[in-house]
N, C-alpha and C positions, 0 to 999 in steps of 0.2 A: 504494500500500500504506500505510495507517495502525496503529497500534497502535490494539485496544479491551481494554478492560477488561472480564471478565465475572465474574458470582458462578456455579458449579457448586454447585448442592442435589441431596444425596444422599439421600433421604427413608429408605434400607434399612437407614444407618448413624447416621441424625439430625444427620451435618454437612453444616457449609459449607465452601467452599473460592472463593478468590481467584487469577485468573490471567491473564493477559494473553496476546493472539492476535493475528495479523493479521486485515484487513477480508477478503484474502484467500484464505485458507484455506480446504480443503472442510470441510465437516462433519466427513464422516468421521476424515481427518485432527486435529481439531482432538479430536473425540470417541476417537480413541486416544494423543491428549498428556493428557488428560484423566484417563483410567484409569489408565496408567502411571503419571504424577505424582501420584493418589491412592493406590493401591497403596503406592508408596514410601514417603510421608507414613504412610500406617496402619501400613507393616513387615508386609502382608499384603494376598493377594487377595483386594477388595471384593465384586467381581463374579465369580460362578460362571462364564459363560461370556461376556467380550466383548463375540460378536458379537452378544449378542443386548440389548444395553444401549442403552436407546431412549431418546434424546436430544430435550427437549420445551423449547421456548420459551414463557415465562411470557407475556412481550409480547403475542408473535404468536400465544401463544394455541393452540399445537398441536405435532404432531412435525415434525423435520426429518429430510428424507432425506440420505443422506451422500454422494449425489456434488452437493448445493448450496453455493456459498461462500455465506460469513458476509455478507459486502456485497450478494449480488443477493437476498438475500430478506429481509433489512430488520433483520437482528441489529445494534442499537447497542451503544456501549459502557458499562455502567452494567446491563444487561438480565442478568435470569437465566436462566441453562441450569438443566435439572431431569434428571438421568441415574436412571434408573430401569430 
């Protein structure tokens, strides 16, 4: 298990945001520490529904499913998440 750094772009609200995850982590999971600790920071619900907030790697170039970890499909630390 290592610690990564990732930037979260929120393109609905026009911010950034800085956080740090495990390499192990699923998506999923990482994708609902995500919202919640954005929500909190805003002092309101960003996202209308959740489930339905699709989590894109800038890197890799496309979406991630949420039962994949961060480690086996090539998420470094320094890379951007895009939640949309």
């Amino acid at each position: 298990m290592s610690k990564m750094y990732l930037e979260a772009q929120v393109p609905g609200i026009a911010r950034s945001y800085e956080f740090s995850v495990d390499n192990v982590m699923t998506v999923g999971k990482v994708k609902q520490q995500f919202i919640s600790q954005i929500s909190l920071v805003e002092g309101r619900e960003v996202f209308a529904d959740p489930a339905q907030v699709m989590f894109c790697s800038q890197s890799l170039e496309g979406f991630l499913q949420d039962s994949e970890t961060l480690g086996e499909i090539g998420v470094q630390s320094g890379d951007t998440i895009i939640l949309l």
